[in-house]
N, CA, C and O atoms as CSV, one atom per row, in Angstrom:
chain,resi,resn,atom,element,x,y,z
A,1,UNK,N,N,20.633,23.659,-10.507
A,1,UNK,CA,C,20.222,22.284,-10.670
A,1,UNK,C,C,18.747,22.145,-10.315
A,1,UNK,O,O,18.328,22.850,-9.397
A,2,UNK,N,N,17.794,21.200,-11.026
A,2,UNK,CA,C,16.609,20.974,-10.533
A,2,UNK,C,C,16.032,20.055,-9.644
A,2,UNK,O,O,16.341,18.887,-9.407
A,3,UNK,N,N,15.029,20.862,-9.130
A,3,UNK,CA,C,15.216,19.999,-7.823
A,3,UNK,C,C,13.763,18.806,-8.092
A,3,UNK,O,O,12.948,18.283,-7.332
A,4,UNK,N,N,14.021,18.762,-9.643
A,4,UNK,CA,C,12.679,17.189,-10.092
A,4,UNK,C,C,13.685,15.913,-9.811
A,4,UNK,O,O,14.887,15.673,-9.931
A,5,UNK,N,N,12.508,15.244,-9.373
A,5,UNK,CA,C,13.477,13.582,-9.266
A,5,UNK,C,C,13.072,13.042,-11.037
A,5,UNK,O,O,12.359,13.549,-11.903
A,6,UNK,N,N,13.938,11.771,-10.998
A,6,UNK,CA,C,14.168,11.855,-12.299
A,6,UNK,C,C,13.034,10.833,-12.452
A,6,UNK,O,O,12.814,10.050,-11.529
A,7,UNK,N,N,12.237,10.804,-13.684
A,7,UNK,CA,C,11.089,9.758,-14.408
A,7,UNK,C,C,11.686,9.022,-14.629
A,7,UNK,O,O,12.761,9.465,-15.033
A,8,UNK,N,N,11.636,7.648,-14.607
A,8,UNK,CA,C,11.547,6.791,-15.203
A,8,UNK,C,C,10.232,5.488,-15.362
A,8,UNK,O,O,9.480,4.951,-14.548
A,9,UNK,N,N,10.468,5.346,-16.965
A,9,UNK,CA,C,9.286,4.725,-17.198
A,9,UNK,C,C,8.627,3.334,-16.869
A,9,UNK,O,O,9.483,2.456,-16.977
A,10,UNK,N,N,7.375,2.823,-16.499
A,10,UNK,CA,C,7.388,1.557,-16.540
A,10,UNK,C,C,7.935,0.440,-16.977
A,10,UNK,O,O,8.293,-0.403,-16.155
A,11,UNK,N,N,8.073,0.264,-18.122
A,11,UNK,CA,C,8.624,-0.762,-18.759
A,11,UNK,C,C,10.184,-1.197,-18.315
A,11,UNK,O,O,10.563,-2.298,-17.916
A,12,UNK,N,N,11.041,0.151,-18.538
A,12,UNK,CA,C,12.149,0.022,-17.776
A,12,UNK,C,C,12.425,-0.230,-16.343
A,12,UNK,O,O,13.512,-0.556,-15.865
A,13,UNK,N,N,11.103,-0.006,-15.599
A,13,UNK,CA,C,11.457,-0.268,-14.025
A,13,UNK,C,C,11.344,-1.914,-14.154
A,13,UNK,O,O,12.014,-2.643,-13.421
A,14,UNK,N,N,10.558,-2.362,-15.018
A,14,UNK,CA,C,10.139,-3.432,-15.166
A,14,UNK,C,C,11.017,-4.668,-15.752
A,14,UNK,O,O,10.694,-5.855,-15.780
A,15,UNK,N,N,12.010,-4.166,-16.131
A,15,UNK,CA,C,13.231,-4.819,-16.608
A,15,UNK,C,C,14.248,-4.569,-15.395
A,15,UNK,O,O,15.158,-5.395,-15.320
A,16,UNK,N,N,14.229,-3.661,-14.540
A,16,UNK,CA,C,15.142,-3.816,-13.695
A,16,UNK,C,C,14.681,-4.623,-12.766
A,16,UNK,O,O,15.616,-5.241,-12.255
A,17,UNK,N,N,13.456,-4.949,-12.232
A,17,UNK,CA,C,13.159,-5.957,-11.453
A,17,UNK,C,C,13.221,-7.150,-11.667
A,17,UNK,O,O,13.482,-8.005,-10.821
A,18,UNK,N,N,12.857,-7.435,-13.456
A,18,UNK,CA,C,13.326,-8.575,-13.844
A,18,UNK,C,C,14.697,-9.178,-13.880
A,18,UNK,O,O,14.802,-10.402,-13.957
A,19,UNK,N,N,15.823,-8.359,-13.826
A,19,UNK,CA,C,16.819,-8.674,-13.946
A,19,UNK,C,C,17.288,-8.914,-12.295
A,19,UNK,O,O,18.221,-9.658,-11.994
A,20,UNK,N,N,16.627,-8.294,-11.480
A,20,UNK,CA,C,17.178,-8.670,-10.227
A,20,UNK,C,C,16.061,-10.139,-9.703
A,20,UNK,O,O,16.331,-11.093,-8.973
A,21,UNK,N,N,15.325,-9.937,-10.124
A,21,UNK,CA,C,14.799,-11.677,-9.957
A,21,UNK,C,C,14.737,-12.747,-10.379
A,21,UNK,O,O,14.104,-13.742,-10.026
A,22,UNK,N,N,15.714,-12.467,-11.510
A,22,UNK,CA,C,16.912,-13.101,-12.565
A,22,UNK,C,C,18.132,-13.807,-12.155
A,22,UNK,O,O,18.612,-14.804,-12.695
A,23,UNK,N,N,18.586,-13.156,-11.110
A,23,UNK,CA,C,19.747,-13.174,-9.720
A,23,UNK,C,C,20.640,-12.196,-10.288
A,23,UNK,O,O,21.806,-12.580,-10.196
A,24,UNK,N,N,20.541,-11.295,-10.732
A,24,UNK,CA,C,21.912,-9.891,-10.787
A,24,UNK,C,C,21.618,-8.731,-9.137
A,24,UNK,O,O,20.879,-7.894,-8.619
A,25,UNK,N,N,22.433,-9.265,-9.031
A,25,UNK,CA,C,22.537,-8.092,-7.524
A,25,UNK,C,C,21.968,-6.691,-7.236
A,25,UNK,O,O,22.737,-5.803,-7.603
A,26,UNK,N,N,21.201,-6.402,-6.859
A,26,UNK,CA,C,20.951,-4.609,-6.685
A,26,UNK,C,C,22.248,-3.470,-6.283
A,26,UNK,O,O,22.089,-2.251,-6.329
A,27,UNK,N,N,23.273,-4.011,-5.970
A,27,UNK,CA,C,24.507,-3.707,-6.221
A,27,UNK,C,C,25.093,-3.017,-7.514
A,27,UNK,O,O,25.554,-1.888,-7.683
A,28,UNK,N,N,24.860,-4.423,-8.640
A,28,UNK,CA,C,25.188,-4.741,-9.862
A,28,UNK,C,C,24.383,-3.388,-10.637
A,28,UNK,O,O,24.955,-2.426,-11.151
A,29,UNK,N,N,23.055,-3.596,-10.564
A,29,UNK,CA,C,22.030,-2.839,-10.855
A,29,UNK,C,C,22.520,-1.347,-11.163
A,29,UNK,O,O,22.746,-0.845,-12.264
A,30,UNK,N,N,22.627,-0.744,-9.819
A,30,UNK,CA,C,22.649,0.217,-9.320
A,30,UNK,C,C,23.962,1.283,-9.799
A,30,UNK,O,O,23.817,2.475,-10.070
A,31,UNK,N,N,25.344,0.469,-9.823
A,31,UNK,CA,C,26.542,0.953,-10.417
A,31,UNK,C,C,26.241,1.364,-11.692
A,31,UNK,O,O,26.238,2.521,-12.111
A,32,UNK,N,N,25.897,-0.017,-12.503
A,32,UNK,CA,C,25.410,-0.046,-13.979
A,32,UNK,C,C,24.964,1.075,-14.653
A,32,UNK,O,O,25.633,1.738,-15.446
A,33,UNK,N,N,23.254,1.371,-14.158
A,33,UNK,CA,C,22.444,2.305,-14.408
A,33,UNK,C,C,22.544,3.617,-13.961
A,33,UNK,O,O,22.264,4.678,-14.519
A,34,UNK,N,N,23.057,3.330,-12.694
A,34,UNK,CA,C,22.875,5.054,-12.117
A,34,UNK,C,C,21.718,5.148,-11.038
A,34,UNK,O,O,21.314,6.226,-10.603
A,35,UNK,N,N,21.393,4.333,-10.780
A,35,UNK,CA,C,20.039,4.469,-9.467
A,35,UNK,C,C,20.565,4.540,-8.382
A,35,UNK,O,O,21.623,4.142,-7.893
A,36,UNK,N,N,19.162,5.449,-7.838
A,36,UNK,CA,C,19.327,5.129,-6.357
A,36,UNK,C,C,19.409,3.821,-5.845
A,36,UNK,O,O,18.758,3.177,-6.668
A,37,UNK,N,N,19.835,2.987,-4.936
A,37,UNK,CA,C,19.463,1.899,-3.944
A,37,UNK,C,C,18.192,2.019,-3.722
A,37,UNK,O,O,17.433,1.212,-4.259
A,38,UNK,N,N,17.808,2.791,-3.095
A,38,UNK,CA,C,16.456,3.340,-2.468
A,38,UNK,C,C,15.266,2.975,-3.355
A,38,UNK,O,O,14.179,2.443,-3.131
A,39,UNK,N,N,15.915,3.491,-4.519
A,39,UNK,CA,C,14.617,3.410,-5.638
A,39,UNK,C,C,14.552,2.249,-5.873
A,39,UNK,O,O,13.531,1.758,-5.393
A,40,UNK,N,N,15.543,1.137,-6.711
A,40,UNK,CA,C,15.120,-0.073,-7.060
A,40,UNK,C,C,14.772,-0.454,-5.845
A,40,UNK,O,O,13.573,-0.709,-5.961
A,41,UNK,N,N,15.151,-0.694,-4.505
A,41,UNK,CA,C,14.168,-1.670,-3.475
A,41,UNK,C,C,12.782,-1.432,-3.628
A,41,UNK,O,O,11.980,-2.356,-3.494
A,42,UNK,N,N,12.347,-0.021,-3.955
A,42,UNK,CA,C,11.266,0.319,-4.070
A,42,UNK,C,C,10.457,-0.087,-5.058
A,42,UNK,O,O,9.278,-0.412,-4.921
A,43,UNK,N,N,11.308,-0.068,-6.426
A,43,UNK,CA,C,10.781,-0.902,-7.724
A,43,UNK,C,C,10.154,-1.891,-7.591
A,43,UNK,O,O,9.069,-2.148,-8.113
A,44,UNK,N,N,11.106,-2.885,-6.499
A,44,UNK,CA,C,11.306,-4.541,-6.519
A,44,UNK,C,C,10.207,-4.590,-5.257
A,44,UNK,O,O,9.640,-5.683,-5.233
A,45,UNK,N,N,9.856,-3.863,-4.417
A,45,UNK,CA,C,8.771,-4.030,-3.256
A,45,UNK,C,C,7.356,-3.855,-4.135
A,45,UNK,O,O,6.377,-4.602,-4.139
A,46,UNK,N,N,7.600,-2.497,-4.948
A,46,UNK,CA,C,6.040,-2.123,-5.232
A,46,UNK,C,C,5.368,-3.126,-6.037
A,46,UNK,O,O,4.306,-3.669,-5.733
A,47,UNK,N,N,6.152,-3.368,-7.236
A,47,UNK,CA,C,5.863,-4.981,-8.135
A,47,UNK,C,C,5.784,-6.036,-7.822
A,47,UNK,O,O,5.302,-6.699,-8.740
A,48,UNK,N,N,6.142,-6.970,-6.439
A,48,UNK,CA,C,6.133,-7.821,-5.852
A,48,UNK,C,C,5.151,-7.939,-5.090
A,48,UNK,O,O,4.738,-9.019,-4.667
A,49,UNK,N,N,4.566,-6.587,-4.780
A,49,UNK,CA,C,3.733,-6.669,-3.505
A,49,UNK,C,C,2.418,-6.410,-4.612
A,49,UNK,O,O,1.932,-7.527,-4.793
A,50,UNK,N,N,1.809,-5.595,-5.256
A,50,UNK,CA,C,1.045,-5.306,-6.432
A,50,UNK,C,C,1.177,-5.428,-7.772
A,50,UNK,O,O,0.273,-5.202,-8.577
A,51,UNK,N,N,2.532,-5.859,-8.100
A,51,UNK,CA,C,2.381,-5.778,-9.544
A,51,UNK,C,C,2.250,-4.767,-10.633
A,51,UNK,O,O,1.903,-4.822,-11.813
A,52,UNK,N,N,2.558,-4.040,-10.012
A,52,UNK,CA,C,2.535,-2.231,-10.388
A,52,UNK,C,C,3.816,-1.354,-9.879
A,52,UNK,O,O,4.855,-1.730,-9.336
A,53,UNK,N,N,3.375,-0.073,-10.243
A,53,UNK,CA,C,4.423,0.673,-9.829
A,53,UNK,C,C,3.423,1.903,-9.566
A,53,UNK,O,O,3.925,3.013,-9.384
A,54,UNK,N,N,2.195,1.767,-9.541
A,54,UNK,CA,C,1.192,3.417,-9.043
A,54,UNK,C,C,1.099,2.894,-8.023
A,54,UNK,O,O,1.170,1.753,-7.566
A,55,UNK,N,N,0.844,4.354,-7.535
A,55,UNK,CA,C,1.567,4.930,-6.699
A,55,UNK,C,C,0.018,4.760,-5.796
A,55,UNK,O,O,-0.989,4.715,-6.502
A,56,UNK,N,N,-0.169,4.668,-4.293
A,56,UNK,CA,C,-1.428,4.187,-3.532
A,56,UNK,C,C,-2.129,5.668,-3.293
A,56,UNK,O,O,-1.635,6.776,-3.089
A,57,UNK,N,N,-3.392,5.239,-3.400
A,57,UNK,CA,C,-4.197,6.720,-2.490
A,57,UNK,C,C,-4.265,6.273,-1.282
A,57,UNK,O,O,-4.340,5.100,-0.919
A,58,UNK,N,N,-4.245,7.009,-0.797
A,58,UNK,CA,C,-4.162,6.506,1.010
A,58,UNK,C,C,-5.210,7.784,1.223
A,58,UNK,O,O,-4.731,8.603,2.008
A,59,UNK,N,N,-6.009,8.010,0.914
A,59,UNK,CA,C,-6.802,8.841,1.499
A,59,UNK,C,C,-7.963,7.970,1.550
A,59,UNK,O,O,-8.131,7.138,0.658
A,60,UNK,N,N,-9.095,8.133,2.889
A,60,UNK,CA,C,-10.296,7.584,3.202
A,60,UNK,C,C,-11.432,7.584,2.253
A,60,UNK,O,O,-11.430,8.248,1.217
A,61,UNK,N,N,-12.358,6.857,2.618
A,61,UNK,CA,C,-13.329,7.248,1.954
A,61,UNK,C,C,-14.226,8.820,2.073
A,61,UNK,O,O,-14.818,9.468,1.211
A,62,UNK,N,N,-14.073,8.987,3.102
A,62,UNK,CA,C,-14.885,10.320,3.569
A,62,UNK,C,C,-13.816,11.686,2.945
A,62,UNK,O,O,-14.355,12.748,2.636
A,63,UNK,N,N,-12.517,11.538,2.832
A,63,UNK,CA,C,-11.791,12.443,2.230
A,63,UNK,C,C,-12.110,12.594,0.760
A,63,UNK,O,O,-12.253,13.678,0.195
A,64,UNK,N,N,-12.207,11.400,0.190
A,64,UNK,CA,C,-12.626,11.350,-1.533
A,64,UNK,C,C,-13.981,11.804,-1.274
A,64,UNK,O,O,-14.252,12.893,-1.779
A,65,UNK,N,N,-14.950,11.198,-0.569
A,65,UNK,CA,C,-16.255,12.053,-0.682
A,65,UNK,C,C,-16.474,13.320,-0.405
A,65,UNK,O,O,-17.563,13.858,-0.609
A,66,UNK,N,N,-15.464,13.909,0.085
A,66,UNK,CA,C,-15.251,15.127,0.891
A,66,UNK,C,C,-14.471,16.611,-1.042
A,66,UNK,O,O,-14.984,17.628,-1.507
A,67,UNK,N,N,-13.511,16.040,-1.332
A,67,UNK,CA,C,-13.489,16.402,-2.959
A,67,UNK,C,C,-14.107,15.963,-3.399
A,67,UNK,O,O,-13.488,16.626,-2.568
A,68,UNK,N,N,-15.209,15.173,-4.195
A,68,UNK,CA,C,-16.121,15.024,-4.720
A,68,UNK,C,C,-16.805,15.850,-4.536
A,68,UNK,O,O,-16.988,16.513,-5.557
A,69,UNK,N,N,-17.693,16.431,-3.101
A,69,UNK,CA,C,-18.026,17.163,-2.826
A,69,UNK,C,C,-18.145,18.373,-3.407
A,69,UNK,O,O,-19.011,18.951,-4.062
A,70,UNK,N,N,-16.796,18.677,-2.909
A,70,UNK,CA,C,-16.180,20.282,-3.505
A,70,UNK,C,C,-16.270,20.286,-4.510
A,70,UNK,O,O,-16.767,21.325,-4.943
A,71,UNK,N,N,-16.058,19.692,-5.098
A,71,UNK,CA,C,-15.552,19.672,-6.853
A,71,UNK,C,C,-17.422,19.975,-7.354
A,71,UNK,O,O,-17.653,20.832,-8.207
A,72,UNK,N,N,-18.428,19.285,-6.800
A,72,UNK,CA,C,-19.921,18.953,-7.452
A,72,UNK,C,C,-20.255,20.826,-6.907
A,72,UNK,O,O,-20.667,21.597,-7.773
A,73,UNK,N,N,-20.076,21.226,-5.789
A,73,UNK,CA,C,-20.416,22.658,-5.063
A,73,UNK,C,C,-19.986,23.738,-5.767
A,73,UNK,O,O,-20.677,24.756,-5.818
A,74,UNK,N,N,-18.593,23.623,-6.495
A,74,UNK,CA,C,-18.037,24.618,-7.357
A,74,UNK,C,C,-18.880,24.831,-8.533
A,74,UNK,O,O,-19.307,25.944,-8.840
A,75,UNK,N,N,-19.213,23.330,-9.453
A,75,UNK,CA,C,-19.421,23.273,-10.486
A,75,UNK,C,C,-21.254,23.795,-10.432
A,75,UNK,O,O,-21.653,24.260,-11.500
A,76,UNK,N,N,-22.218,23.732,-9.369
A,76,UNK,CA,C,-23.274,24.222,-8.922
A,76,UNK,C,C,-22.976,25.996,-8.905
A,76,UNK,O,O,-23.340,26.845,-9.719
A,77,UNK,N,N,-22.412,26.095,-8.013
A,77,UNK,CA,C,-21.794,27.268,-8.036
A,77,UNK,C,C,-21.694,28.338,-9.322
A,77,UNK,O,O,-22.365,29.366,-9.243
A,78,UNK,N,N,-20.750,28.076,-10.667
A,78,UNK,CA,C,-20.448,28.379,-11.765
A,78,UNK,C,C,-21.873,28.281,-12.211
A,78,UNK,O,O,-22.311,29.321,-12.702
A,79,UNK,N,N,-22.873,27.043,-12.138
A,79,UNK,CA,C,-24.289,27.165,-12.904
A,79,UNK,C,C,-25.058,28.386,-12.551
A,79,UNK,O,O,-25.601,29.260,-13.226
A,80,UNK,N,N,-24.917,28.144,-11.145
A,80,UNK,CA,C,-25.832,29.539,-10.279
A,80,UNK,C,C,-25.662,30.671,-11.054
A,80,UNK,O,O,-26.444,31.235,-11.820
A,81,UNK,N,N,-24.450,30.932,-10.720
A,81,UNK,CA,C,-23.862,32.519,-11.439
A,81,UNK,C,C,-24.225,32.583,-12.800
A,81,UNK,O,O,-24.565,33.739,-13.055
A,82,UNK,N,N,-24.300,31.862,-13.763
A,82,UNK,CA,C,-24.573,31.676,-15.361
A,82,UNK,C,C,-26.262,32.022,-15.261
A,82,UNK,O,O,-26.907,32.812,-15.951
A,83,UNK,N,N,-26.635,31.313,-14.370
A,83,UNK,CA,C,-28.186,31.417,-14.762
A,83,UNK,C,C,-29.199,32.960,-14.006
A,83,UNK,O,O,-30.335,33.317,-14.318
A,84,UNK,N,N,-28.168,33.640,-12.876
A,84,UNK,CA,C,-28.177,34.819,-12.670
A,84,UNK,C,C,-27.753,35.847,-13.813
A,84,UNK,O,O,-28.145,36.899,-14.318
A,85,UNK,N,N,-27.147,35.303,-13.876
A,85,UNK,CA,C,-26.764,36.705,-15.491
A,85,UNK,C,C,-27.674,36.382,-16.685
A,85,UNK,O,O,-27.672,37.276,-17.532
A,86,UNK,N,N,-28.130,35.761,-16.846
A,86,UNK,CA,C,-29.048,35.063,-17.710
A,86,UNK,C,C,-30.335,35.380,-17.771
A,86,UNK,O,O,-31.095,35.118,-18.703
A,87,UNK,N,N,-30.703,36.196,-16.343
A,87,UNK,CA,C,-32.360,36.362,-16.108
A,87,UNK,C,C,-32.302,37.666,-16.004
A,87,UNK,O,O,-33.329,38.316,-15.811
């Protein structure tokens, strides 16, 4: 068995929240479809609270500047070496 959790797409999460703020039970929901509990509260929190369903970066600013970083040092890096073989 695999151990991926299963996708499901926006639109459809988006109908299940509608239907529970519709008044159908997360109970109801849940038998129906096949979901976790877990997940639709999660559906119905993340859309309520943002209006979305992406997912947060919780990393700092100094962490993103910190890959940025890396990412600009590598790509310097790869030039260096090109323009050494080059001369």
């Amino acid at each position: 068995m695999s151990n991926r959790s299963k996708r499901y797409k926006e639109e459809f999460k988006k109908q299940i929240v509608k239907l529970i703020k519709d008044g159908k039970s997360p109970s109801e929901i849940v038998k129906e479809y096949n979901i976790a509990r877990s997940t639709v509260n999660k559906w119905v929190k993340d859309y309520t609270t943002s209006g979305s369903f992406k997912a947060k970066d919780n990393r700092s600013q100094e962490e993103n500047e910190l890959i940025r970083l890396r990412k600009e040092n590598q790509r310097l890096k790869m030039e260096n070496d090109i323009l050494k073989q080059a001369a």
